[in-house]
N, CA, C and O atoms as CSV, one atom per row, in Angstrom:
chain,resi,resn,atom,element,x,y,z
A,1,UNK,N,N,183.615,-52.764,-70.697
A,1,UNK,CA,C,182.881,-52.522,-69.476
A,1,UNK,C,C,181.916,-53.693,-69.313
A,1,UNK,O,O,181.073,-53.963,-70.169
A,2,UNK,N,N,182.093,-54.455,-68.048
A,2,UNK,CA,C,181.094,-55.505,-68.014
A,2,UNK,C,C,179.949,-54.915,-67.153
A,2,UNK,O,O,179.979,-53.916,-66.434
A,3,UNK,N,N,178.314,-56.297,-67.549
A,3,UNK,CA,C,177.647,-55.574,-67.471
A,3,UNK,C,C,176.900,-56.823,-66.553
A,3,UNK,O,O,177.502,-57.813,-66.968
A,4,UNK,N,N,176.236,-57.151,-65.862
A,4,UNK,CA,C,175.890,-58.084,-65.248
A,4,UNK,C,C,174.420,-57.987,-64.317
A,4,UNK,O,O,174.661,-57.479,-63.221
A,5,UNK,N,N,173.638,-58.184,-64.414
A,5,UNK,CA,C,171.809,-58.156,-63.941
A,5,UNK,C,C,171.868,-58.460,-62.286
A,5,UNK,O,O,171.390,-57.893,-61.304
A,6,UNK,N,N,172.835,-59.837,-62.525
A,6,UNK,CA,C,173.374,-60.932,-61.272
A,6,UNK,C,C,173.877,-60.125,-60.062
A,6,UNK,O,O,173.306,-59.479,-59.184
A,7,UNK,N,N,174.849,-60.337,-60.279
A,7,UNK,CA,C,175.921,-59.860,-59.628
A,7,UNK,C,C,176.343,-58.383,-59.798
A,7,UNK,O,O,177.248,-58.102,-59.011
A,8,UNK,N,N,176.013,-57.490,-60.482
A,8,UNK,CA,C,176.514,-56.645,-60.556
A,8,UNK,C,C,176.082,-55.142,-59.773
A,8,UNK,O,O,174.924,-55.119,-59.357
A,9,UNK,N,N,176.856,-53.982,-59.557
A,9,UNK,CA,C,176.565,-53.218,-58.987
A,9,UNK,C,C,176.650,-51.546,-59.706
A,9,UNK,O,O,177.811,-51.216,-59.946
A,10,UNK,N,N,175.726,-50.627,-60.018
A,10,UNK,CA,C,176.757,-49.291,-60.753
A,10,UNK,C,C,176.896,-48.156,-60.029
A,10,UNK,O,O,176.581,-46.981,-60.217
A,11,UNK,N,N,177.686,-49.036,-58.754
A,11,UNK,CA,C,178.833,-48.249,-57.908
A,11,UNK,C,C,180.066,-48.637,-58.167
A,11,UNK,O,O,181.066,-47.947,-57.970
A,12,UNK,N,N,180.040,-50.166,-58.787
A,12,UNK,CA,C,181.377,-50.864,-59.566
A,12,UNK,C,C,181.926,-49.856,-60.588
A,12,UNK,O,O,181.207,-48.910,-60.910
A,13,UNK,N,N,183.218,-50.003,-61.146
A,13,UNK,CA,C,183.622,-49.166,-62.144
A,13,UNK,C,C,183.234,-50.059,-63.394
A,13,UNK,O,O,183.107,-49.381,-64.413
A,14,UNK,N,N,182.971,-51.680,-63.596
A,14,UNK,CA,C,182.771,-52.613,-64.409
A,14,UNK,C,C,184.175,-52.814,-65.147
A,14,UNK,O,O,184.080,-52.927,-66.369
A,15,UNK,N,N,184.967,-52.853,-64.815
A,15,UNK,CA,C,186.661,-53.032,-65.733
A,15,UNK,C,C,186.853,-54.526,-65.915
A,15,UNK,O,O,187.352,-55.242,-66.783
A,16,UNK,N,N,186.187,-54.727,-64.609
A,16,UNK,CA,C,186.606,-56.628,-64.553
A,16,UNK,C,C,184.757,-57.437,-64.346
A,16,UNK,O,O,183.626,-57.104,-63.992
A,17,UNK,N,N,185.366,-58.411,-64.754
A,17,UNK,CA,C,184.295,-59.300,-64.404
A,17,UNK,C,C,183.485,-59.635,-63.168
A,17,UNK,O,O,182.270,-59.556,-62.986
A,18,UNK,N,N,184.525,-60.056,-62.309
A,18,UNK,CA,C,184.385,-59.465,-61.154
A,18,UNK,C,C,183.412,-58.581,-60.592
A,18,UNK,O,O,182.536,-58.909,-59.792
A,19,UNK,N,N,183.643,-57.300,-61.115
A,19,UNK,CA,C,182.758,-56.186,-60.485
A,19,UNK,C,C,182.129,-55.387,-61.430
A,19,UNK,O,O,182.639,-54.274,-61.564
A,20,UNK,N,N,181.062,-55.665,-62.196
A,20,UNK,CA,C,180.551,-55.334,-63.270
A,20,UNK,C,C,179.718,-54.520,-62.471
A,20,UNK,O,O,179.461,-54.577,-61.269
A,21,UNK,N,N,179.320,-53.700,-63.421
A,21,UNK,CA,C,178.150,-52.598,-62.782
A,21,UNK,C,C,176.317,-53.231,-63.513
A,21,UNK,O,O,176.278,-53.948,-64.513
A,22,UNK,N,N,175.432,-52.921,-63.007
A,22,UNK,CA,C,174.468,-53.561,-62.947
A,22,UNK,C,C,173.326,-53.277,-64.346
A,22,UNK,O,O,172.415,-54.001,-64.745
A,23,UNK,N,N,173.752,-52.086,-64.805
A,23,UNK,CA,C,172.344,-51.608,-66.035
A,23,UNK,C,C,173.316,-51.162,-66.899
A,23,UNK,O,O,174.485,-50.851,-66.673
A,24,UNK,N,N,172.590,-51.174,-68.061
A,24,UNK,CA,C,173.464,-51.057,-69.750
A,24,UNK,C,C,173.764,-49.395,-69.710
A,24,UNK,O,O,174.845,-48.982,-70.132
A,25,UNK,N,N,172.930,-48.633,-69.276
A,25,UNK,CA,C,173.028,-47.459,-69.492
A,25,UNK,C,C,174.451,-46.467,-68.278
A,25,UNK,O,O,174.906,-45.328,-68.389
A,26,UNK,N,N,174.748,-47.597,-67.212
A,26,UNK,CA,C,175.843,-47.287,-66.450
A,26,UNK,C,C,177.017,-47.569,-66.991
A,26,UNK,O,O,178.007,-47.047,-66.479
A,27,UNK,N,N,177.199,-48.555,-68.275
A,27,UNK,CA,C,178.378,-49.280,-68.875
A,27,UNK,C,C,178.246,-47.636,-69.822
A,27,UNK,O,O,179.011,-46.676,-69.733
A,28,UNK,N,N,177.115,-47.765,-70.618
A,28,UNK,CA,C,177.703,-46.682,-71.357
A,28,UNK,C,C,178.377,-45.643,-71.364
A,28,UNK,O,O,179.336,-45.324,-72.067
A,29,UNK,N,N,177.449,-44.706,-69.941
A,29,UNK,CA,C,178.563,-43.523,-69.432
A,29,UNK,C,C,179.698,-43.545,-69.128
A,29,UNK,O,O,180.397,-42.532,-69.106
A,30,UNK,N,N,180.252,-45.128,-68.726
A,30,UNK,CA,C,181.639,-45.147,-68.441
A,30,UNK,C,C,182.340,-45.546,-69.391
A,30,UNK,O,O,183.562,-45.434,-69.287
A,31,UNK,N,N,181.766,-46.116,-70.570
A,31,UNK,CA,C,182.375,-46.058,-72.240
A,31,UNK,C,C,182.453,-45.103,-72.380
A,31,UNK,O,O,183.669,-44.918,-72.435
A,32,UNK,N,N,181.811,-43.880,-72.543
A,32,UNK,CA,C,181.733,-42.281,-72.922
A,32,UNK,C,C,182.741,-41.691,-72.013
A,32,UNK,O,O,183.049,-40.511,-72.179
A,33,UNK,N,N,183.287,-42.387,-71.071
A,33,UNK,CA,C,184.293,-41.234,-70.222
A,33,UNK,C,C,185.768,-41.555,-71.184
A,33,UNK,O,O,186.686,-40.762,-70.973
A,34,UNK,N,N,185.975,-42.444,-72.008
A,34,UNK,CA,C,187.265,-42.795,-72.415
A,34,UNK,C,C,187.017,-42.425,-74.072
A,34,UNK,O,O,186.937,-43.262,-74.971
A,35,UNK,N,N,186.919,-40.940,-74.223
A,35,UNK,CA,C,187.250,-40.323,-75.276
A,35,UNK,C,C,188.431,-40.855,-76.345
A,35,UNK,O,O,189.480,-41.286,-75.866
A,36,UNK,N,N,188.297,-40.829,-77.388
A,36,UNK,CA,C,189.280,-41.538,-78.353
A,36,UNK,C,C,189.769,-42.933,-78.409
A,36,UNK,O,O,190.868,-43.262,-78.854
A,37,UNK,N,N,188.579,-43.986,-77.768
A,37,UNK,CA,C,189.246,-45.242,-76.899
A,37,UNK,C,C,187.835,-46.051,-77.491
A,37,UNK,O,O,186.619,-45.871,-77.548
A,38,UNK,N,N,188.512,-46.715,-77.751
A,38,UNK,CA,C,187.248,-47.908,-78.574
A,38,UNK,C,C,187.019,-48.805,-77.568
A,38,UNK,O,O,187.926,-49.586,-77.280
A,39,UNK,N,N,185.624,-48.855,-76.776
A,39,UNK,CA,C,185.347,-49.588,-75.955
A,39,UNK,C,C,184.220,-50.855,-76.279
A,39,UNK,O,O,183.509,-50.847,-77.284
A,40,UNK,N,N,184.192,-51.930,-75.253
A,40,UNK,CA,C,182.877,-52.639,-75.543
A,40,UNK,C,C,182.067,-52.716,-74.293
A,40,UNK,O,O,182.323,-52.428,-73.124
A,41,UNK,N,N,181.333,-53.047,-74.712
A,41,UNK,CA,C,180.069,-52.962,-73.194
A,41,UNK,C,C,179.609,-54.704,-73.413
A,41,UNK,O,O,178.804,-55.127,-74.243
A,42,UNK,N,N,180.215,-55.333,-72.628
A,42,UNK,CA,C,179.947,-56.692,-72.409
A,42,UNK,C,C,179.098,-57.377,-71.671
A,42,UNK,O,O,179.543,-57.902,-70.650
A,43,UNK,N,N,177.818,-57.519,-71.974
A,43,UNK,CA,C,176.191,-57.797,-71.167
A,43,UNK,C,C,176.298,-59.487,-71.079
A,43,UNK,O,O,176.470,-60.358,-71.932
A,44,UNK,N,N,176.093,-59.505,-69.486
A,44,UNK,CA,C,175.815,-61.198,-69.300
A,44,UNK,C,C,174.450,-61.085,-69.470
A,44,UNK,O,O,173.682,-60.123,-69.440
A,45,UNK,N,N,174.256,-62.727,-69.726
A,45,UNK,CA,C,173.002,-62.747,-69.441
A,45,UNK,C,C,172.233,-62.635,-68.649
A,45,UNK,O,O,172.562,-62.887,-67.490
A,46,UNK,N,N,170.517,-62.090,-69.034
A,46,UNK,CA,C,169.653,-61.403,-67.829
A,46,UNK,C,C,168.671,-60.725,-68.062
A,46,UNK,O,O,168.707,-60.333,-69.228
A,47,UNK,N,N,167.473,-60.261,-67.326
A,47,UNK,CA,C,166.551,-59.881,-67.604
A,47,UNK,C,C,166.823,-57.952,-67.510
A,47,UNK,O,O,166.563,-57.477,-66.405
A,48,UNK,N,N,167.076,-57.431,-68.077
A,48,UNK,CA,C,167.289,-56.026,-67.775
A,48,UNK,C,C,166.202,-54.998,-68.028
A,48,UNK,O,O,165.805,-54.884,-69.188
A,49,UNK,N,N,165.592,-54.118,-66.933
A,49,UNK,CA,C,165.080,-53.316,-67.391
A,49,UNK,C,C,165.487,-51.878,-67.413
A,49,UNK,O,O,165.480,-51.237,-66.362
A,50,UNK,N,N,165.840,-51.334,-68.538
A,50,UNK,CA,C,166.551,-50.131,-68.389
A,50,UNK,C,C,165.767,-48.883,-68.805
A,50,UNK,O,O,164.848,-48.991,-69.617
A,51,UNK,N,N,166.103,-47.694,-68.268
A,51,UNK,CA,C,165.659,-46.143,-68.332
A,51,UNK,C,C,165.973,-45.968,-69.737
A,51,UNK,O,O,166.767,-46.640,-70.395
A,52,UNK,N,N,165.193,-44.897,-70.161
A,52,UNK,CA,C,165.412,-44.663,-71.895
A,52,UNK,C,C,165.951,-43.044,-71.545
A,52,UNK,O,O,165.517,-42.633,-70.469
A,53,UNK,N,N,166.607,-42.324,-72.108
A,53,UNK,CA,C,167.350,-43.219,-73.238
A,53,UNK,C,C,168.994,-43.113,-72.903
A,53,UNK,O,O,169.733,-42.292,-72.361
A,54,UNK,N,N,169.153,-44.643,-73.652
A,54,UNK,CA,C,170.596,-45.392,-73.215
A,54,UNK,C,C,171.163,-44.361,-74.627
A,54,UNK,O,O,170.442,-44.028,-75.568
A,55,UNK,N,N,172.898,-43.929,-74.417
A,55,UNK,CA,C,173.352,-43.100,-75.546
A,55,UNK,C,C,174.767,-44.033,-75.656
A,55,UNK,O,O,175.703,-44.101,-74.859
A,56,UNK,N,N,174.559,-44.732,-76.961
A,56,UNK,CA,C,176.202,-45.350,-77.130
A,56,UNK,C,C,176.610,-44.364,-77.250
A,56,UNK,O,O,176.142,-43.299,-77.654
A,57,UNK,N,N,177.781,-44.748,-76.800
A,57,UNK,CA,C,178.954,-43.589,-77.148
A,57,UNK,C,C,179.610,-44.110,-78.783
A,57,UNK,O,O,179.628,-45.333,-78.921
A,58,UNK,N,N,180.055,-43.403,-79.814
A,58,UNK,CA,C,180.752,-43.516,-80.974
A,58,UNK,C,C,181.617,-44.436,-80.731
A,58,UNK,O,O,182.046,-44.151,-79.613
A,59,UNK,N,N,182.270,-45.603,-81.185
A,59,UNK,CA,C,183.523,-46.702,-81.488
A,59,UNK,C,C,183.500,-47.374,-80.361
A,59,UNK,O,O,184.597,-47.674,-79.890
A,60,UNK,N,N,182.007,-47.876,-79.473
A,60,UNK,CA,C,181.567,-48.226,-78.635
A,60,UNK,C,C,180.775,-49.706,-79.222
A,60,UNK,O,O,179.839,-49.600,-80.014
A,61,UNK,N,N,181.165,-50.815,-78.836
A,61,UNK,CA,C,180.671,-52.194,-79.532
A,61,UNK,C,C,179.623,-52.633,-77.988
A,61,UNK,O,O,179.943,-52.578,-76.801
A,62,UNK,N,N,178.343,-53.049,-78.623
A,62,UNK,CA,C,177.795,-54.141,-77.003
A,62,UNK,C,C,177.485,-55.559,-77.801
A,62,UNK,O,O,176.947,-55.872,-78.863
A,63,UNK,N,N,177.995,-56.101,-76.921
A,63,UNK,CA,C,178.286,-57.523,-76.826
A,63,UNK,C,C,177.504,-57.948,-75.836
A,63,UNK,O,O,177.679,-57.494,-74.706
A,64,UNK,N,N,176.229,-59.157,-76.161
A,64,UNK,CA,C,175.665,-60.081,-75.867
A,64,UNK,C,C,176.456,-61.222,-75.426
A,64,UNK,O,O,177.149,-61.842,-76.232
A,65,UNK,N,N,176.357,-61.721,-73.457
A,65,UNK,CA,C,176.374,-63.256,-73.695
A,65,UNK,C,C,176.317,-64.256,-74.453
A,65,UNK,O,O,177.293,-64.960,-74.713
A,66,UNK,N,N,174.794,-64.486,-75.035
A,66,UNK,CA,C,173.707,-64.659,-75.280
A,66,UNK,C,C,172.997,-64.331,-76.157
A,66,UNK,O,O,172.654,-63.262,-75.653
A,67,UNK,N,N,172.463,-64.364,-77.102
A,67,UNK,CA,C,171.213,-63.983,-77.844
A,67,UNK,C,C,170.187,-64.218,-77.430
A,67,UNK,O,O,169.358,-63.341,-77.674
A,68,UNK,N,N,169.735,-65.297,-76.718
A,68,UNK,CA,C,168.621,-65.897,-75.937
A,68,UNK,C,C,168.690,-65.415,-74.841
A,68,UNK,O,O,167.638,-65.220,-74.232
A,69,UNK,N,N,169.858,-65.097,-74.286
A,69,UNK,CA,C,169.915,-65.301,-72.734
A,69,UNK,C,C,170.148,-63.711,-72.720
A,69,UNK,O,O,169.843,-63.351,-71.583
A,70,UNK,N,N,170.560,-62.581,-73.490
A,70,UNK,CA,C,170.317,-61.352,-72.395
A,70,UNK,C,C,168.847,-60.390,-73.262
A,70,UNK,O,O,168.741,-60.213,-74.476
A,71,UNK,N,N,168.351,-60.145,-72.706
A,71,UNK,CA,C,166.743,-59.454,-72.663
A,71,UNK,C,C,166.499,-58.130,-71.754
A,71,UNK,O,O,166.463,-58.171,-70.524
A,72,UNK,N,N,166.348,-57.036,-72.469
A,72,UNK,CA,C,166.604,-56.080,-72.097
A,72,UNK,C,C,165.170,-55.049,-72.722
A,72,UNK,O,O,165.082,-54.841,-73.933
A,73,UNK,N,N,164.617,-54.745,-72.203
A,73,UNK,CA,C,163.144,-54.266,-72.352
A,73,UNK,C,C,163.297,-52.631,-71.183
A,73,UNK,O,O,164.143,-52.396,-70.320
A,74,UNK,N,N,162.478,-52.046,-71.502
A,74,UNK,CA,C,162.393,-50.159,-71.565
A,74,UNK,C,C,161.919,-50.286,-69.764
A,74,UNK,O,O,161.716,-51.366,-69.209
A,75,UNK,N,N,161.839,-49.236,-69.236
A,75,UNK,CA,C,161.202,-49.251,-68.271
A,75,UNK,C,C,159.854,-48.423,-67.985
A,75,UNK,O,O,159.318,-47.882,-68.952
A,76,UNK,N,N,159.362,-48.314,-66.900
A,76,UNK,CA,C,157.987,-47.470,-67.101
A,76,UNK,C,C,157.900,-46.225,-67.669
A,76,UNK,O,O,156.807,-45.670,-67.775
């Protein structure tokens, strides 16, 4: 599931690059819809501020752009 700050939207389904959905916690729920299915949640780089709390789903990998480049901090 791609994940994108930029460009992205989470009305997208995130399957492609293309049309990534916009916050980490929208990749996850749609990792969590594919029961028995080892997914990754693929974050470009970006400043993200996300709602707590984000729930990996089990055999669920997230993948950084970036180490420098994606930054992802709590929200109010």
């Amino acid at each position: 599931v791609y994940v994108s700050e930029q460009i992205g939207n989470d009305e997208n389904d995130g399957r492609s690059a293309a049309a990534p959905v916009r916050s980490i916690k929208r990749a996850c729920q749609i990792a969590s819809e594919s029961v028995g299915v080892k997914e990754s949640v693929i974050i470009a780089g970006g400043n993200y501020i996300e709602d707590n709390p984000i729930s990996i789903p089990p055999d669920c990998s997230i993948i950084g752009d970036n180490l420098r480049l994606v930054i992802i901090r709590p929200g109010c």
